[in-house]
VOKOLTI-781950 format. One record per atom (N, C-alpha, C, CB): chain; residue number from 0; x, y, z. Coordinates in steps of 0.02 Angstrom, whole numbers. Each point is the difference from the previous one (the first is absolute). Glycine has a CB too. Layout:
BEGIN
<'A',NUM,<X,Y,Z>> ...
END
This chain:
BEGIN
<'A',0,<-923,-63,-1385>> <'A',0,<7,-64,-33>> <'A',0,<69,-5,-31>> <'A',0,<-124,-5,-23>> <'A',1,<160,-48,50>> <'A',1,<68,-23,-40>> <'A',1,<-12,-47,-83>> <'A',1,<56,-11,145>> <'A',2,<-20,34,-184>> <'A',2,<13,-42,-66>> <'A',2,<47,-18,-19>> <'A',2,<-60,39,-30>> <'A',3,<81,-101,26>> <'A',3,<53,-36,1>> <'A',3,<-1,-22,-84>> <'A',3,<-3,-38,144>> <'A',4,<60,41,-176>> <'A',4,<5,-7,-71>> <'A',4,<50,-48,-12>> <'A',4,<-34,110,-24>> <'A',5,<28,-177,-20>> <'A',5,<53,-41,17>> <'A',5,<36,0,-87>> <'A',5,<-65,-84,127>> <'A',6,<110,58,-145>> <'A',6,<34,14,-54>> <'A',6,<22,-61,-8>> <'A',6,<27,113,8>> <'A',7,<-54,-166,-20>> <'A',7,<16,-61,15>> <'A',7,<39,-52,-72>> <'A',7,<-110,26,100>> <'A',8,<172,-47,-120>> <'A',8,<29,-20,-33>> <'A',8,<-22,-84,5>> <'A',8,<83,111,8>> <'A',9,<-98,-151,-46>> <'A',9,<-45,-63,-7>> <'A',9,<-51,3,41>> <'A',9,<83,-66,-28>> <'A',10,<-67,26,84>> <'A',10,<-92,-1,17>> <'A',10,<28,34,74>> <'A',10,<-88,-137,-69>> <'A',11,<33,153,102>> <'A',11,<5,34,67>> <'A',11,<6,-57,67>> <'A',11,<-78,107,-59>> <'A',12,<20,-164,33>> <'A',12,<14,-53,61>> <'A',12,<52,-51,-9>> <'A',12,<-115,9,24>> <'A',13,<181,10,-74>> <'A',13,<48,-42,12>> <'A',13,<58,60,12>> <'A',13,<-47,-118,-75>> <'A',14,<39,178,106>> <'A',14,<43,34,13>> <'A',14,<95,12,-28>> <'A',14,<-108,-26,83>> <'A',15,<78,9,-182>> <'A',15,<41,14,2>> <'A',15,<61,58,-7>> <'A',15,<-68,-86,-7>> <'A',16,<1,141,-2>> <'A',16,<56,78,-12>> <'A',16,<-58,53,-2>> <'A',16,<116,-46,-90>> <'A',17,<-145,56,165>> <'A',17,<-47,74,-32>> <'A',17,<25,58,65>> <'A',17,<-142,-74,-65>> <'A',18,<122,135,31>> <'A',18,<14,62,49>> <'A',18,<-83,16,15>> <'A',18,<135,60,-57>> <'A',19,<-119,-36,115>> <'A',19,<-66,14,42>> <'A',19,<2,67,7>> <'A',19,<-8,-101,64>> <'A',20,<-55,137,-80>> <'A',20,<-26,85,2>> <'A',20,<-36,25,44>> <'A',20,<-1,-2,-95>> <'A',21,<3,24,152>> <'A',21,<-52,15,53>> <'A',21,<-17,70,-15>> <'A',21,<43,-80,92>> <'A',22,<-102,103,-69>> <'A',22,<-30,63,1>> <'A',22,<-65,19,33>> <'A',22,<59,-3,-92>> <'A',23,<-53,52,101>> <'A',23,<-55,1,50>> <'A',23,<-51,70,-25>> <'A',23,<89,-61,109>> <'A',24,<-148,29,-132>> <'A',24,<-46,59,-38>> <'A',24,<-5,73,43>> <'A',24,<-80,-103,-51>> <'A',25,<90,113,107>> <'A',25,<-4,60,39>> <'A',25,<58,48,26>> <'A',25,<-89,-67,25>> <'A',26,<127,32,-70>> <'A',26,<73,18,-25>> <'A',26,<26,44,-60>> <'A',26,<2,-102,46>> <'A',27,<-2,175,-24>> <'A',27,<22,40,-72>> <'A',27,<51,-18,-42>> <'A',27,<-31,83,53>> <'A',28,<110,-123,-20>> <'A',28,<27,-18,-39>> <'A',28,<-6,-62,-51>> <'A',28,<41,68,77>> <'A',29,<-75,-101,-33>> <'A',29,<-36,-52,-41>> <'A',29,<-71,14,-27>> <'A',29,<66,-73,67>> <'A',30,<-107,103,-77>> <'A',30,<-44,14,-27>> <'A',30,<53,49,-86>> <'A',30,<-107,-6,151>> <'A',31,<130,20,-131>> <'A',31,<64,31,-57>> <'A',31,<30,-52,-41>> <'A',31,<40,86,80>> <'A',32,<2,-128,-55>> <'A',32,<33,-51,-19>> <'A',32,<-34,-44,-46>> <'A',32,<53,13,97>> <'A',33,<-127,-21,-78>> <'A',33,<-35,-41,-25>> <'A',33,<3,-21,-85>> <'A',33,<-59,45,107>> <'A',34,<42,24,-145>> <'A',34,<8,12,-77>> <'A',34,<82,-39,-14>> <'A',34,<-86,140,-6>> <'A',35,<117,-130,56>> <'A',35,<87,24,-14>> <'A',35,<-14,-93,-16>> <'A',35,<89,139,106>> <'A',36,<-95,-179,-60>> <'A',36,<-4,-76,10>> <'A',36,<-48,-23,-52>> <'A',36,<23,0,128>> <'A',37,<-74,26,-157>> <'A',37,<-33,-12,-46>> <'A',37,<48,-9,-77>> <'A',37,<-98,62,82>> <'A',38,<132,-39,-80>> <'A',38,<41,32,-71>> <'A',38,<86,-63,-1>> <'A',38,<-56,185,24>> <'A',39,<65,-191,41>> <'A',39,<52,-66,31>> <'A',39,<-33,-49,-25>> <'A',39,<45,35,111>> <'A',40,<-87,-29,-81>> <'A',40,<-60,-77,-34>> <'A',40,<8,-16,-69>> <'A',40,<-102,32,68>> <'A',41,<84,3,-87>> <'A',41,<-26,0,-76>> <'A',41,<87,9,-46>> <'A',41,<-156,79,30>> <'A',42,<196,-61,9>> <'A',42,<72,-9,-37>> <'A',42,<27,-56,14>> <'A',42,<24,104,-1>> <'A',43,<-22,-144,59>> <'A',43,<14,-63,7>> <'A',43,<-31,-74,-46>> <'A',43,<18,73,109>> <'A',44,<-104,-26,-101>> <'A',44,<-20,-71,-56>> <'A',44,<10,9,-46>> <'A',44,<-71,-38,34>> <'A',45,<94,96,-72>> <'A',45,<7,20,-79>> <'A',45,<80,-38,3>> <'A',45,<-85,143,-28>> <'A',46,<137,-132,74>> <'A',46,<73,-25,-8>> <'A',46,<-26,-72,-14>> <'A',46,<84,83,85>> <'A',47,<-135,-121,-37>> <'A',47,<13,-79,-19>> <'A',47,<-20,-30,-36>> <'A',47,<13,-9,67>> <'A',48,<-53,49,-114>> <'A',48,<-17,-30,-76>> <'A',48,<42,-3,-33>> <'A',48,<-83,33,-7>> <'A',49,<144,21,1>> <'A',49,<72,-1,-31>> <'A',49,<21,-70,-5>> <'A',49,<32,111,48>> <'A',50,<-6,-133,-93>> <'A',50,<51,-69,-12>> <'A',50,<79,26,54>> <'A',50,<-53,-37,-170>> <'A',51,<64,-24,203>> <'A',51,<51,-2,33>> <'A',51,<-11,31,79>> <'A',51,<59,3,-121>> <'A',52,<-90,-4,147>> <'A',52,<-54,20,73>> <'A',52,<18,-50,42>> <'A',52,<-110,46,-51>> <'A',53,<151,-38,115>> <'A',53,<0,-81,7>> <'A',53,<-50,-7,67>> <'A',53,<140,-30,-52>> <'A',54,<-196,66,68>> <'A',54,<-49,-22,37>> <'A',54,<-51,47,-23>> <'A',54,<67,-51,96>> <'A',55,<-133,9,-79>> <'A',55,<-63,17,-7>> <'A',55,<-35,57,64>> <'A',55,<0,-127,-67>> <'A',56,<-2,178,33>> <'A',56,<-41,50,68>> <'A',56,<-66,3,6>> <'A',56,<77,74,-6>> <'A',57,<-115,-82,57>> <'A',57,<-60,-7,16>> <'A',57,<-10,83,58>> <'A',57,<2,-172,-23>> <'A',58,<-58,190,-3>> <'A',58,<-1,61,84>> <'A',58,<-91,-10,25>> <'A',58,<111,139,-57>> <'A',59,<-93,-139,107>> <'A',59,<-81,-8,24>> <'A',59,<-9,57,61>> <'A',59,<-10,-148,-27>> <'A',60,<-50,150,43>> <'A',60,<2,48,62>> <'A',60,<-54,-39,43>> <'A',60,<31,127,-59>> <'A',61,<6,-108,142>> <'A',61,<-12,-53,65>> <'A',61,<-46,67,43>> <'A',61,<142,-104,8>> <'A',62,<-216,112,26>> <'A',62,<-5,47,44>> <'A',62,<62,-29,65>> <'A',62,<-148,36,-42>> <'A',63,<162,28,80>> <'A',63,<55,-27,53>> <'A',63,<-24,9,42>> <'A',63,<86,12,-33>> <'A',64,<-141,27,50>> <'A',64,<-62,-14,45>> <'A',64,<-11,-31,23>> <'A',64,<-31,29,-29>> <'A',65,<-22,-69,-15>> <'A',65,<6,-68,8>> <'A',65,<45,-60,8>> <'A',65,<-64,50,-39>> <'A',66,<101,-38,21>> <'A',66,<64,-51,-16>> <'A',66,<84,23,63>> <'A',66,<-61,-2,-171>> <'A',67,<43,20,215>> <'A',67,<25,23,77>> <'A',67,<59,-36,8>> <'A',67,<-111,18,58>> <'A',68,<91,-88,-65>> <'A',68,<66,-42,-2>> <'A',68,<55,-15,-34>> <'A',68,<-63,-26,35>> <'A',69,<50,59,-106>> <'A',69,<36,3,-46>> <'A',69,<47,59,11>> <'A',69,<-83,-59,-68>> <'A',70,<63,105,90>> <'A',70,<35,66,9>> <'A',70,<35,-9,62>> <'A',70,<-82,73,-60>> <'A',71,<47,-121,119>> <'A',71,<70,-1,64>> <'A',71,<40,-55,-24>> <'A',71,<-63,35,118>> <'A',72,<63,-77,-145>> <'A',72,<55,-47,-50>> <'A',72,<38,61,-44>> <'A',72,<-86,-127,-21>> <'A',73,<79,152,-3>> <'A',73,<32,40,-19>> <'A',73,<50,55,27>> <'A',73,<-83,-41,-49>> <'A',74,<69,58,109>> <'A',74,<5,87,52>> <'A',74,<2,50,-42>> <'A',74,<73,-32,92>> <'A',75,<-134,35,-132>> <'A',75,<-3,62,-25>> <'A',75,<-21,64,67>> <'A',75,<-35,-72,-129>> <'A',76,<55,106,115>> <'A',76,<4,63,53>> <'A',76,<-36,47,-20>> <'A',76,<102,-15,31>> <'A',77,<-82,61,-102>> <'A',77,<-7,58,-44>> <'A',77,<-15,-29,-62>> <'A',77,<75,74,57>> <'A',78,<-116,-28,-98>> <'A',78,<-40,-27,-55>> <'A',78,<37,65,-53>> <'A',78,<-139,-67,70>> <'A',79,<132,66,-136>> <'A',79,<16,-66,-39>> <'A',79,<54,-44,17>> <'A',79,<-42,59,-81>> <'A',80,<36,-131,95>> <'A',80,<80,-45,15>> <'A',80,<-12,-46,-37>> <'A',80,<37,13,115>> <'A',81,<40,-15,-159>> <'A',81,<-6,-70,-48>> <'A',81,<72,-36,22>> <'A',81,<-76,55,-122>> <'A',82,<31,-129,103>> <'A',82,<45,-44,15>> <'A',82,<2,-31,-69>> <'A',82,<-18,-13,131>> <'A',83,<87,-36,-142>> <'A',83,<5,-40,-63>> <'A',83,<3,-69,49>> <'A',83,<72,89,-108>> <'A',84,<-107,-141,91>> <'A',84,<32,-69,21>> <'A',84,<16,-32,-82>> <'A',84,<-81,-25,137>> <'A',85,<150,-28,-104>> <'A',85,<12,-34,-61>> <'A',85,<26,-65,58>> <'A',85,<36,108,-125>> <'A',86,<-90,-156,106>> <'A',86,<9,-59,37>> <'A',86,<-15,13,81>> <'A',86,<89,-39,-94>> <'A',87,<-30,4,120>> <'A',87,<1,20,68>> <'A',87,<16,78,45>> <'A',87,<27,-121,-27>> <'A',88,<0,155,-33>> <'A',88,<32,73,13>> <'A',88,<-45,48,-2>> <'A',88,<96,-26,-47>> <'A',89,<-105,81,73>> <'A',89,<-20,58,13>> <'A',89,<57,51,-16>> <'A',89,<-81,-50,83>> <'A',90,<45,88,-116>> <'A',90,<34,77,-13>> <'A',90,<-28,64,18>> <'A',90,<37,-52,-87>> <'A',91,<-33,80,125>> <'A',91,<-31,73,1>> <'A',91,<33,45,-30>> <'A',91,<-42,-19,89>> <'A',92,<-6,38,-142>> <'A',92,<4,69,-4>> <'A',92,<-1,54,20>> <'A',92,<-16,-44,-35>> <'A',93,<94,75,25>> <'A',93,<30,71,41>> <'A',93,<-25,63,-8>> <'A',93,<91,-47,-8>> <'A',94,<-87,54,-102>> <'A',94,<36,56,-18>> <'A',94,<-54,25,-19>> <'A',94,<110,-26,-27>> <'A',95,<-107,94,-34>> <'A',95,<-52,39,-11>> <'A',95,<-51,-31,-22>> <'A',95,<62,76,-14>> <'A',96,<-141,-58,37>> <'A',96,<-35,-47,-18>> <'A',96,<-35,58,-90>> <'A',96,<-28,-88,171>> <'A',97,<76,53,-216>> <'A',97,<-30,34,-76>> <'A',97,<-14,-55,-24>> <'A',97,<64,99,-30>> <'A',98,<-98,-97,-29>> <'A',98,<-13,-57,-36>> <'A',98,<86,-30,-28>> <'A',98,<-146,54,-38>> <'A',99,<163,6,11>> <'A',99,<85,-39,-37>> <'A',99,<25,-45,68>> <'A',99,<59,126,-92>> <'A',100,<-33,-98,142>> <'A',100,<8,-47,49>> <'A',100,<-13,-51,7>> <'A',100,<1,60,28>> <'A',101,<-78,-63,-13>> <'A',101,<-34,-58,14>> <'A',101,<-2,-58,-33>> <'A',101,<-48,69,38>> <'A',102,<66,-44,-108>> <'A',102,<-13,-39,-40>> <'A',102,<68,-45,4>> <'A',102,<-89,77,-66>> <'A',103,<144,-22,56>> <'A',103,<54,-43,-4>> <'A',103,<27,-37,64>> <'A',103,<21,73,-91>> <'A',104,<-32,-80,148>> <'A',104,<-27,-38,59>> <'A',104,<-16,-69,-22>> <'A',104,<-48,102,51>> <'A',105,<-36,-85,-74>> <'A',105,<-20,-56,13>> <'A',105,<20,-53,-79>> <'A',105,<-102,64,103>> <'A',106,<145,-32,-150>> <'A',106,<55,-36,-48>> <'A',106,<36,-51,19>> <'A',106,<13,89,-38>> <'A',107,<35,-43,69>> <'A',107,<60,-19,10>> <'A',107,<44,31,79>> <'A',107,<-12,-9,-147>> <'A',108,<-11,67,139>> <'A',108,<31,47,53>> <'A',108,<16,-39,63>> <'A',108,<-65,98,-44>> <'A',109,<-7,-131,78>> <'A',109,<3,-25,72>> <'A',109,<76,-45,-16>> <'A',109,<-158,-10,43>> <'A',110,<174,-20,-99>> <'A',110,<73,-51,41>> <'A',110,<57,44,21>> <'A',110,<-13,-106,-82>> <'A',111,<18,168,81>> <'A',111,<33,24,19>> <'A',111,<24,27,74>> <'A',111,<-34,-4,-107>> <'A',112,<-42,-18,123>> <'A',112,<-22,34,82>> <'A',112,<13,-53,52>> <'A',112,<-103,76,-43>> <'A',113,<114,-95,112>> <'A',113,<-23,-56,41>> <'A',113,<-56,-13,32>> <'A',113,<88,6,8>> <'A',114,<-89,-68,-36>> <'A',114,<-75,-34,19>> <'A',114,<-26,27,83>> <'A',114,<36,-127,-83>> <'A',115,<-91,112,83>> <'A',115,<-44,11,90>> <'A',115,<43,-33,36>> <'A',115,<-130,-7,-17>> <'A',116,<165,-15,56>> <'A',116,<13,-71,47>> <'A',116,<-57,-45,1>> <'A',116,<72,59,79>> <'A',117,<-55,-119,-94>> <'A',117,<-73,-65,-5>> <'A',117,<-12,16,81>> <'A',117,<37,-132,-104>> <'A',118,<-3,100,124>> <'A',118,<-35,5,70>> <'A',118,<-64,76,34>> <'A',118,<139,-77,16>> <'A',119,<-124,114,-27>> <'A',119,<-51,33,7>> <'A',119,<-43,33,-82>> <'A',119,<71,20,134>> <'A',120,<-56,-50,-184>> <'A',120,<-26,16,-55>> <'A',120,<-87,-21,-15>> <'A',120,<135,-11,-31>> <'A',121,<-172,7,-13>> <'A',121,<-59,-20,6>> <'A',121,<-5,-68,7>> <'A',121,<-29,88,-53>> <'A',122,<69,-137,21>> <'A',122,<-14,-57,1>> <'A',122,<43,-47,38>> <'A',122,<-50,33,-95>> <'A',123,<96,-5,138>> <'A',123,<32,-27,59>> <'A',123,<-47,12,58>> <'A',123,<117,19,-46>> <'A',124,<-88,-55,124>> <'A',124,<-31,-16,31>> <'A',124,<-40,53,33>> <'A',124,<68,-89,-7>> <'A',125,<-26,137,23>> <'A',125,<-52,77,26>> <'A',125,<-50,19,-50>> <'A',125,<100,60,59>> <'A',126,<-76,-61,-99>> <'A',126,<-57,9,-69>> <'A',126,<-51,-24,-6>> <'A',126,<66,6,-52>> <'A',127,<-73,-100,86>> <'A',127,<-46,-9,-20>> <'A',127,<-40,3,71>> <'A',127,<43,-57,-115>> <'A',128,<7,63,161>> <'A',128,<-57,0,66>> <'A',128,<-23,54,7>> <'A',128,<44,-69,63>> <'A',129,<-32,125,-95>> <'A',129,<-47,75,-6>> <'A',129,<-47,-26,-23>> <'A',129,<68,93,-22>> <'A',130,<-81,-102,-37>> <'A',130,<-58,-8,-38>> <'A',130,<-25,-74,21>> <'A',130,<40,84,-102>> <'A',131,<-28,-130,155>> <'A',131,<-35,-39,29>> <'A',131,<-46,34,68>> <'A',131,<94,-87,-53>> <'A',132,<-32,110,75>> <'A',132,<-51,48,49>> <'A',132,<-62,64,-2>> <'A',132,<103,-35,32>> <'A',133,<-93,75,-100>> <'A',133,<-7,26,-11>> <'A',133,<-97,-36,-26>> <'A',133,<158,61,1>> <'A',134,<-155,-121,-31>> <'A',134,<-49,-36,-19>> <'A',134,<-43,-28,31>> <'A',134,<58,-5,-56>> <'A',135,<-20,-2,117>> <'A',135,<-38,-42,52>> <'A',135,<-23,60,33>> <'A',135,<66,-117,17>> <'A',136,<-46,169,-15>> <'A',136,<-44,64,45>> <'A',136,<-58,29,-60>> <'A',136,<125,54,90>> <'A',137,<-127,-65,-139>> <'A',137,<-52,36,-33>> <'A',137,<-56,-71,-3>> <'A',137,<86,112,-80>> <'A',138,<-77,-181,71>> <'A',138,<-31,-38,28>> <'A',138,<-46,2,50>> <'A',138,<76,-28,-41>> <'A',139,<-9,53,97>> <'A',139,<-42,21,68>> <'A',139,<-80,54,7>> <'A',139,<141,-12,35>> <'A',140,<-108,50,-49>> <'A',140,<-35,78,-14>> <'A',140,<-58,-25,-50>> <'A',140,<120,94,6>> <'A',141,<-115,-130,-49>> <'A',141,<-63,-34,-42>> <'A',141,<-34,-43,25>> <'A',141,<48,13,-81>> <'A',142,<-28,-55,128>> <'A',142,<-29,-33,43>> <'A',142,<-43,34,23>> <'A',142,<76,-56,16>> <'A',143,<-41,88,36>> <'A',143,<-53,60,65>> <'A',143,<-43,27,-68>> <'A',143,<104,66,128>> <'A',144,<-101,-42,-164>> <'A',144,<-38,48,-19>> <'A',144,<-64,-66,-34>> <'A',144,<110,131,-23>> <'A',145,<-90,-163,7>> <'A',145,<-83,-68,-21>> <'A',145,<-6,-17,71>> <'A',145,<22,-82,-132>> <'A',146,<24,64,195>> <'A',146,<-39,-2,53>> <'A',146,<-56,55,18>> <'A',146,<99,-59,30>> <'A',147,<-95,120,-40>> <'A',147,<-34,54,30>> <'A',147,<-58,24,-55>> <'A',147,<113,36,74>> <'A',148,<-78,-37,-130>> <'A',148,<-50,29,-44>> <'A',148,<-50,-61,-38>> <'A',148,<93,106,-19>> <'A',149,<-89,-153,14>> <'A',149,<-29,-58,-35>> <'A',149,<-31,-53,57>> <'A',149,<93,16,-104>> <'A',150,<-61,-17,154>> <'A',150,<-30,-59,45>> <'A',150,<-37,28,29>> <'A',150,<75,-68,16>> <'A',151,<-54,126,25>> <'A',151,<-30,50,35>> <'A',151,<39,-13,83>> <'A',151,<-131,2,-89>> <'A',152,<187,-39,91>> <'A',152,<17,13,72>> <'A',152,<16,85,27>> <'A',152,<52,-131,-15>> <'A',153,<-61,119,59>> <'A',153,<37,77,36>> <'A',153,<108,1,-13>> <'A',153,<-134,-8,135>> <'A',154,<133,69,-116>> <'A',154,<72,-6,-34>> <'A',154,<48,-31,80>> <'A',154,<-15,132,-120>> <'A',155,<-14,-124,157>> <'A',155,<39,-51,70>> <'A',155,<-9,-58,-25>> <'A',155,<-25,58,111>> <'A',156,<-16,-66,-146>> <'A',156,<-30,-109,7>> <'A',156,<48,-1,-64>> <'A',156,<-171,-42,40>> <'A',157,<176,76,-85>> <'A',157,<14,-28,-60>> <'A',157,<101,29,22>> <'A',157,<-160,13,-106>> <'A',158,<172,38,159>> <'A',158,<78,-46,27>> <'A',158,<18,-42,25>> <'A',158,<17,57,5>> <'A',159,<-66,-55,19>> <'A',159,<7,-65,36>> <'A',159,<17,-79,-29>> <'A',159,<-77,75,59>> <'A',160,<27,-86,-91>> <'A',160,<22,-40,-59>> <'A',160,<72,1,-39>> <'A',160,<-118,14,-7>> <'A',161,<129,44,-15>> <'A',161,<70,-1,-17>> <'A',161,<43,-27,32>> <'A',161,<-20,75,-37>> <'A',162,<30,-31,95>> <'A',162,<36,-20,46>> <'A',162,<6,-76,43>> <'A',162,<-20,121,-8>> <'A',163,<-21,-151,13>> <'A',163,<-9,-87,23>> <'A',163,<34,-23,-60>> <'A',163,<-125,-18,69>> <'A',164,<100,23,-138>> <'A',164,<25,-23,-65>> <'A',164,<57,3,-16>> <'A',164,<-80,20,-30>> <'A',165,<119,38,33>> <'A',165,<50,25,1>> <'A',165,<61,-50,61>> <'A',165,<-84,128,-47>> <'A',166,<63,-129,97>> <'A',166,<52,-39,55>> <'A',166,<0,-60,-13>> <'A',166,<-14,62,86>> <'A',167,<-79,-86,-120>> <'A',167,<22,-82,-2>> <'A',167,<40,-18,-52>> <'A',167,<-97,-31,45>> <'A',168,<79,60,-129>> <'A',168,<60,-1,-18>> <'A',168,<61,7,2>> <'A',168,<-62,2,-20>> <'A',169,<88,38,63>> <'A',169,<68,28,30>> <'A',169,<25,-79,37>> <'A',169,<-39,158,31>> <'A',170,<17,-194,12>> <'A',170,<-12,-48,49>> <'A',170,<11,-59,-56>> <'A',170,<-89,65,101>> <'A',171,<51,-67,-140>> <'A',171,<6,-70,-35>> <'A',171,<51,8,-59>> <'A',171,<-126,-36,28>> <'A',172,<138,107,-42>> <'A',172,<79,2,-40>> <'A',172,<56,-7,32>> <'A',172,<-39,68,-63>> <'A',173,<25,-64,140>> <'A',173,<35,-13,34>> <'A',173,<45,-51,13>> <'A',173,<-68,60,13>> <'A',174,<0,-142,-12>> <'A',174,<12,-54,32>> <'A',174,<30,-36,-69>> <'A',174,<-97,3,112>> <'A',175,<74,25,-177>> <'A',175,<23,-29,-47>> <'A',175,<72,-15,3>> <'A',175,<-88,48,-52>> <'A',176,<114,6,48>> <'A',176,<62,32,-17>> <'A',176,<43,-45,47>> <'A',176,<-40,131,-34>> <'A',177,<4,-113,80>> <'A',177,<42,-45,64>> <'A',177,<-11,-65,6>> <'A',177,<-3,86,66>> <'A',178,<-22,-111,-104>> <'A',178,<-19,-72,-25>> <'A',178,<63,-38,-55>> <'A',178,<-144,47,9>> <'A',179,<142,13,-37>> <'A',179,<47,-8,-73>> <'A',179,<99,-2,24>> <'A',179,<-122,94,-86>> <'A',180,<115,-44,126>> <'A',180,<45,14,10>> <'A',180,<36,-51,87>> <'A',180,<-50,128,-96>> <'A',181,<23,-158,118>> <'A',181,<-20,-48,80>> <'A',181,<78,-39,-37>> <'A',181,<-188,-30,50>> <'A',182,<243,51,-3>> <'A',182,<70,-59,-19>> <'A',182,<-29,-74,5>> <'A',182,<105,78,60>> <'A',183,<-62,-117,-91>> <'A',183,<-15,-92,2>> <'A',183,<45,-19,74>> <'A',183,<1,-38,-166>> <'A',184,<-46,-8,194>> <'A',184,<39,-33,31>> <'A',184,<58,-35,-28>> <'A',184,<-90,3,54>> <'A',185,<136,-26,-26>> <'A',185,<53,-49,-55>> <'A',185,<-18,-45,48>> <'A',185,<115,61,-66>> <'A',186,<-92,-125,32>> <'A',186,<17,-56,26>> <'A',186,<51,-44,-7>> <'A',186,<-86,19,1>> <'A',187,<112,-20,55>> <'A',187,<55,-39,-30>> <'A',187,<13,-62,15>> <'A',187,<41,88,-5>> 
END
């Protein structure tokens, strides 16, 4: 099981400044780390009670298990991996993973570093077609599995289905597009 820990500065669904914590429970270094990130936590929210703080830290934890798409938007590879976002930017984190580090990272440290490239970052366009694709296959796979286990088709009938479903949508995203996109005649 992956655990994703977010560190989130105002709110999380207006993206405007959080670092992201992945880990994976069957992971000694992260099964280690864990206490270490516990103690980050708890020093970050103690800093933003301080007067003069100039953002609010929030930390939550994501299963990444479950949450598949979040982690190929990301390319996490190796566990523990933290990221900082601030706005549109991504930062990965390089260096030793200690709490002093970390902490001063997710401060101040990351402006020192260069951002992800947007274009393949989480929330540019590869970014988001991982975790589009990535959504639409666990969709899939949830599909088949209430086709087979809940309806009771056989697992040929219930590809089958996919698969017809699958092309006609393919087919009618097709004609759209090419609807939208069909040049104008001119007239002159």
């Amino acid at each position: 099981m992956w655990v994703v820990h977010f560190i989130s500065y105002f709110y999380i669904h207006l993206l405007i400044h959080y670092s992201l914590f992945k880990t994976n429970t069957r992971c000694g270094h992260c099964v280690r780390f864990a206490s270490t990130y516990e103690q980050i936590a708890t020093e970050l929210h103690t800093k933003q009670q301080k007067a003069g703080v100039r953002r609010k830290i929030n930390v939550a934890k994501v299963d990444g298990a479950a949450e598949r798409a979040l982690a190929s938007r990301f390319s996490v590879h190796g566990f523990p991996t933290f990221f900082l976002v601030d706005g549109w930017k991504t930062y990965k984190f390089e260096g030793n993973r200690s709490k002093e580090s970390l902490t001063q990272f997710a401060l101040n440290g990351y402006e020192k570093e260069e951002p992800v490239a947007f274009l393949f970052g989480p929330f540019g366009p590869v970014g988001t077609l991982r975790s589009f694709l990535m959504r639409s296959g666990n969709w899939a796979v949830g599909l088949y599995e209430t086709l087979t286990k809940v309806k009771g088709f056989s697992p040929l009938m219930a590809m089958a289905i996919l698969c017809v479903g699958g092309l006609t949508c393919g087919l009618v995203s097709i004609i759209v597009v090419g609807l939208l996109f069909l040049p104008k005649a001119k007239l002159d």
